[in-house]
C-alpha positions in Angstrom: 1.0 27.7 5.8 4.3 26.7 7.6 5.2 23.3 7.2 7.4 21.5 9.6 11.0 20.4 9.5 9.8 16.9 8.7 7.7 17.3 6.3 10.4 19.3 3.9 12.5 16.6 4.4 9.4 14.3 3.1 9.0 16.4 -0.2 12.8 17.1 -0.7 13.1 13.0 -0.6 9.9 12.1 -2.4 11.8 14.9 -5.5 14.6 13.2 -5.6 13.5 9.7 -5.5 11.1 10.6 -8.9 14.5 12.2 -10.3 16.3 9.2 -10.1 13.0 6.9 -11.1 12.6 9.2 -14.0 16.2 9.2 -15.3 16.5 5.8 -14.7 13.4 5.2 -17.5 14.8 7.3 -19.8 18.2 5.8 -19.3 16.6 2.1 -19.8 14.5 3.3 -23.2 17.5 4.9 -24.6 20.4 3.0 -23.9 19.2 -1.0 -23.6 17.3 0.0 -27.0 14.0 -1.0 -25.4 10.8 2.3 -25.2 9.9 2.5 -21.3 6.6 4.2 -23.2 5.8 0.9 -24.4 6.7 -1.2 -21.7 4.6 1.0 -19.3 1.4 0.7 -21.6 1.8 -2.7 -21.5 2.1 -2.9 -17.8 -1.1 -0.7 -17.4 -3.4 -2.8 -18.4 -2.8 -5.7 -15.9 -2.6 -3.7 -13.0 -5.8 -4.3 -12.1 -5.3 -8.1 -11.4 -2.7 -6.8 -8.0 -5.2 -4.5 -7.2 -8.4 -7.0 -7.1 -6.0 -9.7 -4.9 -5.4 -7.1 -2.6 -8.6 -6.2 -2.1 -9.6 -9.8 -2.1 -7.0 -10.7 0.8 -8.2 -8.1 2.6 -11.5 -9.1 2.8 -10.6 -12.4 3.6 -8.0 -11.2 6.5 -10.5 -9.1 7.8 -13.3 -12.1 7.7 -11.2 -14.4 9.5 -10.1 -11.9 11.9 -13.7 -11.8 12.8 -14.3 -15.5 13.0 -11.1 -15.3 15.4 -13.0 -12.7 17.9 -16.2 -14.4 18.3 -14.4 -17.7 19.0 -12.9 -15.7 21.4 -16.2 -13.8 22.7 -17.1 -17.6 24.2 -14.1 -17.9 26.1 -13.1 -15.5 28.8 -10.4 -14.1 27.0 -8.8 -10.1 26.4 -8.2 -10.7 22.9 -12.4 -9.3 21.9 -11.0 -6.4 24.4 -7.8 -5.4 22.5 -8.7 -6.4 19.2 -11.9 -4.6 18.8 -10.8 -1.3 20.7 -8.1 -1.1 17.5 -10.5 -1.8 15.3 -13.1 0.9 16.5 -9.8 3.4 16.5 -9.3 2.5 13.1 -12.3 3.3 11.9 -12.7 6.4 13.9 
């Protein structure tokens, strides 16, 4: 499998970019005398608060978005046109 010009470049950043996050741990747990170890497992277990509110806002963005094209449906308006033909490509 060939892979393309951009997506080297992808990978090559994405390796360097976890380098520098992962020396900059270490260099936080060793030299400000606090354990990124324990700071991390105490992290993990509220993560999943973020994760339900952004789940919950997008059910709620994509609910009013809804409300917002049947109003529209009633008038003679493009927005059900545009809106819904990006929607159907998204989920497509």
């Amino acid at each position: 499998m060939k892979l393309s010009r951009y997506t080297k470049r992808a990978i090559t950043g994405g390796f360097i970019s976890m380098l520098v996050m992962l020396l900059g741990t270490f260099l936080l747990g060793e030299l400000s005398g606090y354990e990124a170890r324990a700071l991390i497992k105490n992290s993990v277990s509220g993560i999943n608060t973020p994760c339900n509110t952004i789940a919950l806002a997008s059910a709620t963005i994509l609910a009013l978005l809804l409300t917002v094209l049947g109003i529209s449906s009633g008038a003679k308006s493009k927005l059900k046109k545009n809106y819904l033909g990006a929607f159907y490509k998204l989920l497509s």
